[in-house]
C-alpha positions as CSV (number, residue, x, y, z in Angstrom):
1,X,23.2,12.1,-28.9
2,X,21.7,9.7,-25.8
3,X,20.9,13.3,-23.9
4,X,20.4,15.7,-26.2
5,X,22.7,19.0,-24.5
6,X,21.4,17.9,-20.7
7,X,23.0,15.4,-18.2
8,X,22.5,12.5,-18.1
9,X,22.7,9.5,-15.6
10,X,24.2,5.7,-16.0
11,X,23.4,3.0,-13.9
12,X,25.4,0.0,-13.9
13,X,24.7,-3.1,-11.5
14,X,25.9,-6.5,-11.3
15,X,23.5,-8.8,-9.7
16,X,24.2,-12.8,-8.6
17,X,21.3,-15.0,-9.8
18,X,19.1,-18.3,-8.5
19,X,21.4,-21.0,-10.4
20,X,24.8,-19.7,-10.8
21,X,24.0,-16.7,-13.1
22,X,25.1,-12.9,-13.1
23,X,23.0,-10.3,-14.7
24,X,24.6,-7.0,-15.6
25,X,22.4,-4.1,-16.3
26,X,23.6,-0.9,-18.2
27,X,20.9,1.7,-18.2
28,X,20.5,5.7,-18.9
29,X,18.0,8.0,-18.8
30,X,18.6,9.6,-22.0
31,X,16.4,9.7,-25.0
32,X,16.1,6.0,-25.9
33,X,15.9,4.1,-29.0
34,X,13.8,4.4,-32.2
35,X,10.9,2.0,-31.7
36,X,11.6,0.3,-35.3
37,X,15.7,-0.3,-33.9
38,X,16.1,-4.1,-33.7
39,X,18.7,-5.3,-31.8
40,X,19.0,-8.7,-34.1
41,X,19.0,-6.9,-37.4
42,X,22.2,-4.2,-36.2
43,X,25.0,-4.7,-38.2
44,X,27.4,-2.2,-36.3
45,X,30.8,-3.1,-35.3
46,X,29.9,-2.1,-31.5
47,X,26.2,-3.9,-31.2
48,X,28.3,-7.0,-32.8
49,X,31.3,-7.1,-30.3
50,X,28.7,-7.0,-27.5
51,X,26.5,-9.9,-28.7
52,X,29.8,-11.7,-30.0
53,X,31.3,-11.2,-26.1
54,X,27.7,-11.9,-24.4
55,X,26.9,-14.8,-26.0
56,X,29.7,-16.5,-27.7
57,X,32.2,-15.9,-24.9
58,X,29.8,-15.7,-22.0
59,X,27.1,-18.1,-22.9
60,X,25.2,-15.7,-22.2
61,X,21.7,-13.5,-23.1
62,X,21.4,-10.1,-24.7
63,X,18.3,-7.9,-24.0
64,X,17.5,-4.3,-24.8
65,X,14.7,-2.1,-23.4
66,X,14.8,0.9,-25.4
67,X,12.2,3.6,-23.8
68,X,12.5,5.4,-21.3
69,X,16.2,5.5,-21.6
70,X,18.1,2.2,-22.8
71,X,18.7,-1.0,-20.8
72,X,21.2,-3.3,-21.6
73,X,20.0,-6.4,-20.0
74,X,23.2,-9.6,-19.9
75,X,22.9,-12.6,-18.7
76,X,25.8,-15.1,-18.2
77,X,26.5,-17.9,-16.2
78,X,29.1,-18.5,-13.5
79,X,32.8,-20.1,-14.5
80,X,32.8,-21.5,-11.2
């Protein structure tokens, strides 16, 4: 559980970028990740619909900070 029986917050922000570029940032303040959990090695259905979407689709970046909290970092360039 991200909050372990407490409330929690989510942050969610969409930010234009120098260069045509968005960056979306997902973030909580909830427990975090295991320090050994590698984003390139997860095999989950989930972690590979978002990096499929990201950067497939977007032609984008993936980044995770995992303490305190977890960040989703995206970065994607603009259609237009």
């Amino acid at each position: 559980m991200p909050f372990r029986n407490r409330d929690g917050t989510l942050r969610v922000t969409l930010t234009r970028q120098p260069e045509r570029w968005y960056q979306l940032v997902i973030q909580d303040d909830g427990v975090g990740m295991p320090a050994a959990f590698d984003l390139n090695q997860m095999e989950t259905l989930g972690v590979q619909l978002v990096k499929g979407l990201v950067e497939e689709q977007l032609g984008g970046t993936l980044c995770l900070t995992l303490q305190p909290g977890t960040t989703w970092h995206i970065r994607f360039p603009s259609t237009k």
